[in-house]
C-alpha positions in Angstrom: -138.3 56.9 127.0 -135.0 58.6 127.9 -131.7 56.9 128.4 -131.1 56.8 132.0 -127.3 57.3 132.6 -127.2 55.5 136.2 -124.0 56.4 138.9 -123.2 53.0 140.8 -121.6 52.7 144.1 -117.6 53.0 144.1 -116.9 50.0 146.3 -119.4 49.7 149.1 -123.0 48.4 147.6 -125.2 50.6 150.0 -123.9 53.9 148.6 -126.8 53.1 145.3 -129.5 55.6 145.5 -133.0 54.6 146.1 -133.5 56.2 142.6 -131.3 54.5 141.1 -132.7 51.5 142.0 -136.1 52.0 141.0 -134.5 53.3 137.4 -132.9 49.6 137.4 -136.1 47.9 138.3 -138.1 49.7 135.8 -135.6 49.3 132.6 -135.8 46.9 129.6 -132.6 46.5 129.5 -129.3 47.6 131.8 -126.0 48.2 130.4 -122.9 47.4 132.1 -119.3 47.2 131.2 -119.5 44.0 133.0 -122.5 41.5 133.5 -121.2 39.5 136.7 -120.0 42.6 138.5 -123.6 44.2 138.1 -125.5 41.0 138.7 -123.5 41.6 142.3 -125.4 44.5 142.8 -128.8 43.8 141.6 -128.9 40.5 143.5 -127.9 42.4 146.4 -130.5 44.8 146.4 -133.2 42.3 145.1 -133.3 43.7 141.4 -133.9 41.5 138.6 -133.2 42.9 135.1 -132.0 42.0 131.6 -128.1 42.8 131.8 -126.1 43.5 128.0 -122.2 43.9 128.4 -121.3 47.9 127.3 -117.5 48.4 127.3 -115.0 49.7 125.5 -114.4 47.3 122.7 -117.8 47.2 122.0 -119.5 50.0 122.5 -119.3 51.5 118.7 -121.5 48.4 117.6 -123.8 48.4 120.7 -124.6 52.1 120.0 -125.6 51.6 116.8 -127.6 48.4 118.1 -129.4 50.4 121.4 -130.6 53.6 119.1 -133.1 52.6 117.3 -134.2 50.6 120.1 -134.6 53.7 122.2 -136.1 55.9 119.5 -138.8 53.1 119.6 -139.5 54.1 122.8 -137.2 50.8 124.9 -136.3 51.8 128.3 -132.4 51.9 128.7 -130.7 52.0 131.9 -126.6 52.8 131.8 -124.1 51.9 134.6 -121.0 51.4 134.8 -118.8 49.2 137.2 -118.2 52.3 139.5 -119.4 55.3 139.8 -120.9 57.7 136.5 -120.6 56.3 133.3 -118.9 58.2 130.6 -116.7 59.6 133.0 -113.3 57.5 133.2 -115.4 54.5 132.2 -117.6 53.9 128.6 -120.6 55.6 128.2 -120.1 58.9 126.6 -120.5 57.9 123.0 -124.0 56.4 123.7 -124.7 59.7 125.2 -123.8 61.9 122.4 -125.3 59.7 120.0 -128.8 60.0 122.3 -128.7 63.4 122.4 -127.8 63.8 118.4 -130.6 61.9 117.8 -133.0 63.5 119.9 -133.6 61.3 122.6 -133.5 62.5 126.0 -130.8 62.0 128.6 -131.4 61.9 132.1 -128.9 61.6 134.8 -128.9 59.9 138.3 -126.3 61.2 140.7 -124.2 59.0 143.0 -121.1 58.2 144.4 -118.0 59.5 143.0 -114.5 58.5 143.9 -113.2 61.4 142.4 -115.0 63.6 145.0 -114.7 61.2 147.9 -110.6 60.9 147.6 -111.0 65.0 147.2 -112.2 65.5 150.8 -111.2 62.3 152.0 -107.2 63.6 151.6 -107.9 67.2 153.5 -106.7 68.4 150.5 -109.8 70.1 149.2 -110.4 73.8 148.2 -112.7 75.8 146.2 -111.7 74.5 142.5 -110.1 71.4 141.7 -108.3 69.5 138.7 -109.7 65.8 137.5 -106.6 64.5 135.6 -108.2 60.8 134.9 -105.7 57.9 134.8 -102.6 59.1 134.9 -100.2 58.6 132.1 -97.8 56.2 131.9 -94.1 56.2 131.4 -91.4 58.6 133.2 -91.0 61.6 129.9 -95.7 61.7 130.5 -95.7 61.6 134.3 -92.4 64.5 134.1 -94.6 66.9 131.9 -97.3 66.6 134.1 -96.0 67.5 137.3 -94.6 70.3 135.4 -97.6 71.5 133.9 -99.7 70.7 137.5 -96.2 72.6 139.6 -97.9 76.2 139.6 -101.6 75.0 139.3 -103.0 76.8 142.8 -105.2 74.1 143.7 -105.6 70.1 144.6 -106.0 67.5 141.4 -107.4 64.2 141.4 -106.1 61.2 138.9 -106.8 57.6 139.7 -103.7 55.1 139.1 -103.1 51.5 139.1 -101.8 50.2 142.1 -99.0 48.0 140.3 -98.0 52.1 138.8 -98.2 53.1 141.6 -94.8 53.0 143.6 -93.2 54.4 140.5 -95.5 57.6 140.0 -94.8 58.4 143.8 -91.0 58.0 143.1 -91.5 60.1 139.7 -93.6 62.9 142.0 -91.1 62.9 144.7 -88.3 63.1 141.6 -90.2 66.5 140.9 -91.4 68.1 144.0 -90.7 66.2 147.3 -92.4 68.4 149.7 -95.7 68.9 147.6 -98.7 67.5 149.9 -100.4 64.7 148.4 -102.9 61.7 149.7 -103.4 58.1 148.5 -106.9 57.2 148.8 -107.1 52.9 148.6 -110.4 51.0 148.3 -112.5 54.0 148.7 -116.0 53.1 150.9 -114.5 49.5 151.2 -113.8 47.3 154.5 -110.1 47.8 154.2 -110.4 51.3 153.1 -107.3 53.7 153.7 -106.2 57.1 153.1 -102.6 58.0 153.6 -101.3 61.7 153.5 -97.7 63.1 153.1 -95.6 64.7 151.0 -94.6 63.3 147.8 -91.3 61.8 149.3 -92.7 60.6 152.4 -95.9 58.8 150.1 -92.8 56.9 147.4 -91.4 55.6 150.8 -94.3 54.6 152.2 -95.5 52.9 149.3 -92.3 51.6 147.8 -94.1 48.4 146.9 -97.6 48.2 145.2 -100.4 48.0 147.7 -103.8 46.1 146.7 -106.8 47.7 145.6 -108.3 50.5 143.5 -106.2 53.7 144.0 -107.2 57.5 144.0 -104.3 59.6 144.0 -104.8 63.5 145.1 -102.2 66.2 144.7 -101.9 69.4 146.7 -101.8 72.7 145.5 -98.8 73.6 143.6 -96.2 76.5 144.1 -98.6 78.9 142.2 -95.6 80.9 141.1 -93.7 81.1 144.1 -95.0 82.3 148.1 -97.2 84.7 148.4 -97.3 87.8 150.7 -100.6 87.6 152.8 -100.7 91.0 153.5 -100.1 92.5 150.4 -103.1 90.1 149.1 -105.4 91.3 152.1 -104.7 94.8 151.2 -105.3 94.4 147.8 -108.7 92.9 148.5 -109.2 96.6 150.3 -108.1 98.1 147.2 -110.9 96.7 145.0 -113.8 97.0 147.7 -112.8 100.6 147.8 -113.3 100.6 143.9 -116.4 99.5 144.6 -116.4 95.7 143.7 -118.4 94.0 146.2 -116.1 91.8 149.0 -117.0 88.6 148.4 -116.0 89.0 144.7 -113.3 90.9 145.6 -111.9 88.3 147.3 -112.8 86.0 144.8 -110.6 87.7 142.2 -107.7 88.0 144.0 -107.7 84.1 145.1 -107.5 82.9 141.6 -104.7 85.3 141.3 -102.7 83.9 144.5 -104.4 80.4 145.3 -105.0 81.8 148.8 -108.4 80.7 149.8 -111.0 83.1 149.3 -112.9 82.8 152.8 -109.3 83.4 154.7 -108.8 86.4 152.7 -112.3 87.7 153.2 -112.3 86.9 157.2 -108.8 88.6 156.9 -110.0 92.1 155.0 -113.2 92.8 157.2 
């Protein structure tokens, strides 16, 4: 049997998929980075199952434990507390060590707070950046917004929300005006998404607000403004060339950060 690598809901217990409930019911045995938070969601949904702990300071030995166990044919479910294992959260060492040893990996698609805070913020564009948890101390969080000043499109970290006031202060420190969201308790009853600039966000959130915390950037400066027209035209230049519109306009948005349907509407 494959190991079944399981997305959870992000906050709101409804958002499981109907296949990854049956995956649950049908497993020998579910891992979790924490038994009592997924009992909450199997009771919930009526699910029994035989629940092992899989989290980071144990996941080496439980690897080594679970592999011969699947090779043997054991059905192995995967979650995490939110969202897709392996991503932010434990998981990816069991899945290279699958696939190493030839056992199949299968993947159930769910809710992502990554993607939710993306469209949640109006901040969403063709391509963005997923920086994780966001790194601590003011010299880490400076080279960051440095690095992130001319990326042309929005990126997504998650951060604590006792971090939080002083990451806002930190982003404001760098770039005041760059457009940014907070996205708080994500699918959850007191769920909120707050939009600004940098410096109107560190304000706003001088103190630490309560709950899990998605932070989403803006695009950055991109190396400086951009003239519209002169993009447009050279859009013309290379469907005169012959390079079809749409990928015309395709090239010449990774080279600006304009959006590439506004410069395509624009050229016809």
């Amino acid at each position: 049997m494959p190991l079944a690598v399981c997305a959870t809901p992000i906050g709101n217990l409804e958002d499981v998929t109907l296949r990854v409930l049956a995956e649950l019911r049908a497993a020998d045995t579910i891992l979790c980075e924490d038994t009592r938070h997924t009992h909450g969601l199997l009771w919930r949904h009526g699910v029994e199952g035989r629940l092992v702990s899989y989290h980071e300071h144990n996941e080496a030995r439980r690897t080594q434990e679970l592999l011969p166990r699947l090779e043997a044919g054991e059905r192995v479910a995967l979650v995490s507390d939110a969202g897709m294992p392996g991503v932010s959260d434990p998981g990816a060492r069991i899945v290279r060590a699958a696939l190493a040893a030839g056992i199949e990996v299968t993947v159930l698609p769910g809710p992502s707070a990554v993607e939710t805070a993306l469209v949640a913020s109006g901040l969403v564009a063709e391509q963005y950046r997923f920086l994780g948890f966001l790194p601590r101390g003011e010299k880490a969080l400076a080279a960051l917004w440095e690095e992130l000043r001319a990326w042309p499109w929005p990126a997504v970290g998650f951060e604590s929300p006792q971090r939080l006031p002083s990451t806002l202060r930190s982003l404001a420190a760098a770039q005041p005006e760059r457009e940014a969201a907070v996205c708080r308790e994500l699918t959850k009853r007191f769920e909120e998404v707050a939009r600004g600039t940098a410096a109107e966000l560190a304000e706003r959130f001088a103190e630490p607000p309560k709950g899990e915390i998605a932070l989403v950037l803006g695009a950055g400066e991109a190396g400086g403004p951009v003239d519209e027209g002169a993009a447009i035209a050279a859009v013309a230049e290379l469907v005169e060339a012959g390079l079809p519109r749409r990928r015309a306009a395709s090239v010449v948005s990774r080279l600006t950060g304009m959006p590439r349907n506004r410069l395509y509407d624009r050229s016809l």
